[in-house]
C-alpha positions in Angstrom: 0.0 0.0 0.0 1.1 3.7 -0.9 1.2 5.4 2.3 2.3 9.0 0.8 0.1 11.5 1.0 -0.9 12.4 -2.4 -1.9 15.6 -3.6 -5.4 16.4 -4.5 -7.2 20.1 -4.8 -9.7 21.3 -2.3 -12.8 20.6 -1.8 -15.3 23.4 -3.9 -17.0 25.8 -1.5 -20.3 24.7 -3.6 -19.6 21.0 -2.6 -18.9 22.0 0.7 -22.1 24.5 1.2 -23.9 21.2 -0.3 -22.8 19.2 2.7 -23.8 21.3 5.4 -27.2 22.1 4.6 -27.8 18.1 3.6 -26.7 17.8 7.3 -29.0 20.4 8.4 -31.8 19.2 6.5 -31.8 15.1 6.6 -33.8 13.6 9.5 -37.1 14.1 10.7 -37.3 12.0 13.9 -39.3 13.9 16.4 -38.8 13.4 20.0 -39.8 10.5 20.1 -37.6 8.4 18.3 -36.1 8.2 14.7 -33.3 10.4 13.9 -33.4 13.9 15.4 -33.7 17.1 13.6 -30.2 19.1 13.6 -29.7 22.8 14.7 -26.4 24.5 12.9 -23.9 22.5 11.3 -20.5 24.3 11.3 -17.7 24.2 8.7 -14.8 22.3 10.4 -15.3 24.0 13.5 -12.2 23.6 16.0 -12.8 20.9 18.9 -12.3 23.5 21.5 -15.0 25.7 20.4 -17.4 22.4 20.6 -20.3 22.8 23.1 -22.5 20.1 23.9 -25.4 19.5 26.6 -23.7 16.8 28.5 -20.6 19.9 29.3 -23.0 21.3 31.6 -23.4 18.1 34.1 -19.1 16.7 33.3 -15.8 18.3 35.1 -13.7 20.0 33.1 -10.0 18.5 33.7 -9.3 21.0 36.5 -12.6 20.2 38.7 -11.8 16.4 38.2 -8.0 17.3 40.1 -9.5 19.4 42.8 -12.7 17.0 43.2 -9.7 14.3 43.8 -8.3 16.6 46.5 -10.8 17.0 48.4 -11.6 13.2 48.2 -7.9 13.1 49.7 -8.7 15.5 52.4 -11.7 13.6 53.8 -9.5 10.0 53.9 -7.1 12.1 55.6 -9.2 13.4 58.3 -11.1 10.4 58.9 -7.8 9.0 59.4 -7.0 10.9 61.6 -10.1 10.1 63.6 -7.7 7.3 64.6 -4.9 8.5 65.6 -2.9 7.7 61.8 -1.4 10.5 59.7 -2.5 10.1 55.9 -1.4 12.4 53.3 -2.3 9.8 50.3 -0.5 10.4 46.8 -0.4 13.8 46.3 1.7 16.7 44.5 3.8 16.1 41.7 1.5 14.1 39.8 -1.6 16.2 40.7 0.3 19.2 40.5 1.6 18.2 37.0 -1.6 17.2 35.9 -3.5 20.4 37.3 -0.8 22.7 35.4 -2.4 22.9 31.8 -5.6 21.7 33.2 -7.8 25.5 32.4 -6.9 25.4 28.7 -8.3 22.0 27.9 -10.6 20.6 24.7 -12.1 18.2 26.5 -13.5 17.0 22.7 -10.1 17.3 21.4 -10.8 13.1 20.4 -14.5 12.8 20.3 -14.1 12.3 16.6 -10.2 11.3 16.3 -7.5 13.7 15.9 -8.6 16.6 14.2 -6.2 19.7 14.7 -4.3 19.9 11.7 -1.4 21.8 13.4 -0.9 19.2 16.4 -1.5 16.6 13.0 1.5 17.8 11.6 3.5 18.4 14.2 3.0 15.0 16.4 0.7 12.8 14.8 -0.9 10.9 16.9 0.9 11.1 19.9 -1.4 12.5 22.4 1.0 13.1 25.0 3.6 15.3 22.7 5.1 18.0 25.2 3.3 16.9 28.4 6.5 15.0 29.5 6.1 12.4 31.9 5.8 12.1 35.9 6.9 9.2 38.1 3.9 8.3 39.9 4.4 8.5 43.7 4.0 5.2 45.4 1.3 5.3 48.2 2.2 5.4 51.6 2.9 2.0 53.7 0.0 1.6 56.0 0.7 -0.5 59.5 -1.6 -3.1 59.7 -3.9 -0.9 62.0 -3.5 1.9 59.9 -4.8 -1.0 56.9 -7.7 -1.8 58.8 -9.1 1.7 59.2 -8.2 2.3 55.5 -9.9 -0.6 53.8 -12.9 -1.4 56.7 -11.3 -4.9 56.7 -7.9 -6.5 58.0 -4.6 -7.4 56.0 -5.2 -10.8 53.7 -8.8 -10.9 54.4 -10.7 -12.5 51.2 -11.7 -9.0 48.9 -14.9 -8.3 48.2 -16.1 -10.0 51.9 -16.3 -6.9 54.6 -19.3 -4.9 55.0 -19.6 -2.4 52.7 -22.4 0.5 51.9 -23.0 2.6 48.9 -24.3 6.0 50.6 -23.3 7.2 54.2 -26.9 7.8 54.9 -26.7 3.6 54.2 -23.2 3.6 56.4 -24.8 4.6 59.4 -26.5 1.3 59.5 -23.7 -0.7 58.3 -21.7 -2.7 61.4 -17.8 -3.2 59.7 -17.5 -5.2 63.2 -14.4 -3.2 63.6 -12.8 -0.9 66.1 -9.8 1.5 66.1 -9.4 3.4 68.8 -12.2 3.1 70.7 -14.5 3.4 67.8 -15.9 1.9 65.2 -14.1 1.6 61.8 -16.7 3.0 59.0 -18.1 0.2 56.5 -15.6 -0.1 53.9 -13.1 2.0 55.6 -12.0 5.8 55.3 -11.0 5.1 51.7 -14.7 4.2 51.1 -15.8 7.1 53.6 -14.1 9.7 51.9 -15.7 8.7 48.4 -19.4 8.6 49.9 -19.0 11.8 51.7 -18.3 13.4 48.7 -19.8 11.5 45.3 -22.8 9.6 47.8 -23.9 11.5 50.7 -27.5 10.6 50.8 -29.8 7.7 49.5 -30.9 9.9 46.5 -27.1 10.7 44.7 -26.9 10.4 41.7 -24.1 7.9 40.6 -21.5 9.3 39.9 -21.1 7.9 36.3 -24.6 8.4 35.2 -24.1 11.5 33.3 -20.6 9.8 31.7 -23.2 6.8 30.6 -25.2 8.9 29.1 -22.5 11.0 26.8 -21.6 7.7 25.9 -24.6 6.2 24.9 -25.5 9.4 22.7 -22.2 9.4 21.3 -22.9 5.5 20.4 -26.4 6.4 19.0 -24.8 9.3 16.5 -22.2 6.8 15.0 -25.3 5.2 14.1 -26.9 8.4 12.3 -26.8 7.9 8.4 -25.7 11.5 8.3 -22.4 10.2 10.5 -22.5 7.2 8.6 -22.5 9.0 5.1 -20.0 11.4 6.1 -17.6 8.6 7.5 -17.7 6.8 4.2 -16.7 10.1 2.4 -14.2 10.3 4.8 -12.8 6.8 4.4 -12.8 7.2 1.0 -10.7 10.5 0.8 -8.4 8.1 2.9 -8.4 6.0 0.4 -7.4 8.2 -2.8 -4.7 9.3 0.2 -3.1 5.9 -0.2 -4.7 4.4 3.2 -7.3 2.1 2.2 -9.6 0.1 4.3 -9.9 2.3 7.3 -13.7 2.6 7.9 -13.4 5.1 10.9 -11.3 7.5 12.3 -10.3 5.4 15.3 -8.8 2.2 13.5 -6.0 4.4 12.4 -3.1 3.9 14.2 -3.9 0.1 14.6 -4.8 -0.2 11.0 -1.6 1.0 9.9 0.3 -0.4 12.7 1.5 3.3 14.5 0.7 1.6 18.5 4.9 2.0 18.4 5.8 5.3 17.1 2.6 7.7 17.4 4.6 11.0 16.6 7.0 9.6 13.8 7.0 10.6 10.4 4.9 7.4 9.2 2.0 8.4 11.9 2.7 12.4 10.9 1.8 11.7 7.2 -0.8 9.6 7.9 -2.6 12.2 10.6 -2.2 15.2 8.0 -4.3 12.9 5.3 -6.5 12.3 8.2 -7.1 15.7 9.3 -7.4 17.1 6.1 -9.8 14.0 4.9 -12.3 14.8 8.0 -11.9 18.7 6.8 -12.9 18.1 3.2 -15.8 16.2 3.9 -16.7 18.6 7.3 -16.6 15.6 9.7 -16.9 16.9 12.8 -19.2 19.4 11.8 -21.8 17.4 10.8 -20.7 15.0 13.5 -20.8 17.6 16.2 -24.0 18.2 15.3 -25.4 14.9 15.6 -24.0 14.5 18.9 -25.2 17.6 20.1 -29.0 16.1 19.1 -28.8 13.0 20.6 -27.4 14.4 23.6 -30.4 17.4 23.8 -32.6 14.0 23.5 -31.5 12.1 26.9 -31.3 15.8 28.5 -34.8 16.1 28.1 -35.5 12.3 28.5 -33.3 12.4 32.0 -34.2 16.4 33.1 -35.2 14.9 36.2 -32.6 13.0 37.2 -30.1 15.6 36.0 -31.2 18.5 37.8 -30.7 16.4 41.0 -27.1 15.3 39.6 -26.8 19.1 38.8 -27.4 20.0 42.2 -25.5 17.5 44.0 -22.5 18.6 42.3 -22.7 22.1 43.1 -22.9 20.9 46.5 -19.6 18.9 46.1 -18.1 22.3 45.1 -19.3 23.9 48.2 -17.8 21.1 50.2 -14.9 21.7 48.2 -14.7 25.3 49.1 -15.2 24.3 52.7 -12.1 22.7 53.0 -9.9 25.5 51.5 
């Protein structure tokens, strides 16, 4: 296979103009079911500039860091409940992680790589620049320190010691374990600290509901026969670009075998042809759009349920604030 990019004029504005408003226009499906109606369709619109319904209920890269903090902080001071000092793994990595966390495109790879700058400039190499940080190893733990931790002693069987999902549901929940004078918490403070923040009461929200639901709607629009007509234009620019056989954007690197050497200049070419395939036939603005429908659909099928989520998590910010 030819895996040189070959040259190949523009696509006509006309051609272009055609797209968008057949993406606009195709699909009647109310409510209900059937394909939903579209609002705008942009022209290759950047991924950072992408907004979509689910944003609203989903931590951006910088509350996902803190949110992890403060879990810290609640282990820690149930810990010390105790009598144990536990400061957990903390700074570098967090630190490091938290540093370019307010610029982020959290749909940088919704749709595969499609920043024609990074493109040419690492391929696919998603982690060009960021460096890398030794991950801290966690604190020993004494064997009573153990206990308190995980609600259950050293080289007990997993999966065995009383456990609760909620600390409303805790309260009621006997670990049959004492540290200090007092009883250890069902599950330990590791589980303590999670409840106290993501499961409070009997009515939060799990904590992955609104992640389930993205992902369903993102599932549903690879479905759509306007995703599905613009991925076969798109795999067949690919093709006339000497990559054939790729039906979607995210067989790529495994399809031409790239897992090794995601920034090199094999996985470079192949990322500009990409890029510049998804841009010609306006992928992720026809794509974006579709997403954005389905996910307006399981707002309004979930409003319910995602007001409470909604509300829950503002109250895990105030907590957050709380602690400093």
């Amino acid at each position: 296979m030819n895996t040189s990019r070959r040259s190949r004029p523009a696509a006509p504005v006309v051609a272009l103009l055609a797209t968008v408003l057949l993406a606009g226009c195709a699909g009647t499906g109310g409510p209900e079911g059937g394909e939903p109606e579209l609002g705008p369709v942009e022209v290759n619109p950047a991924t950072a500039t992408l907004a979509l319904p689910m944003d609203a209920y989903t931590d951006t890269e910088a509350e996902r860091i803190r949110m992890g903090q403060v879990q810290q902080a609640l282990v820690s001071r149930c810990m010390a409940r105790y009598g144990f000092t536990y400061e957990g793994v903390r700074s570098a990595e967090a630190e490091a992680a938290g540093a370019g966390a307010g610029a982020e495109d959290r749909h940088a790879y919704l749709f595969g790589l499609a920043d024609p700058a990074y493109a040419a400039a690492h391929g696919y190499d998603k982690s060009a620049g960021e460096g890398s940080v030794a991950k801290p190893a966690p604190p020993q733990l004494s064997d009573s320190a153990y206990v308190v931790m995980n609600g259950e002693r050293p080289g007990a069987q997993g999966g065995t010691a009383p456990d609760a999902n909620t600390e409303e549901e805790a309260a009621r929940v006997d670990s049959g374990l004492t540290a200090a004078g007092q009883k250890v918490p069902a599950g330990g403070c590791g589980r303590e600290g999670y409840r106290k923040l993501y499961a409070p009461t009997e009515d939060s929200v799990d904590l992955l509901f609104t992640f389930g639901l993205a992902s369903e709607a993102h599932d549903r629009s690879r479905q759509d026969s306007r995703v599905v007509d613009a991925l076969e234009k798109w795999s067949s620019c690919m093709d006339k670009s000497g990559y054939a056989g790729i039906a979607s954007p995210y067989d790529v690197v495994e399809k031409l075998g790239l897992e090794e050497d995601k920034g090199g200049p094999r996985a470079v070419t192949a990322a500009k042809a990409d890029v510049a395939c998804k841009r010609e036939v306006n992928l992720v603005g026809i794509w974006g759009a579709v997403e954005k429908a389905y996910q307006e659909r399981l707002v309004e099928e979930h409003a319910e349920t995602l007001a409470l989520y909604k509300k829950q998590r503002e109250a895990r910010f105030e907590l957050a604030a709380s602690l400093g």
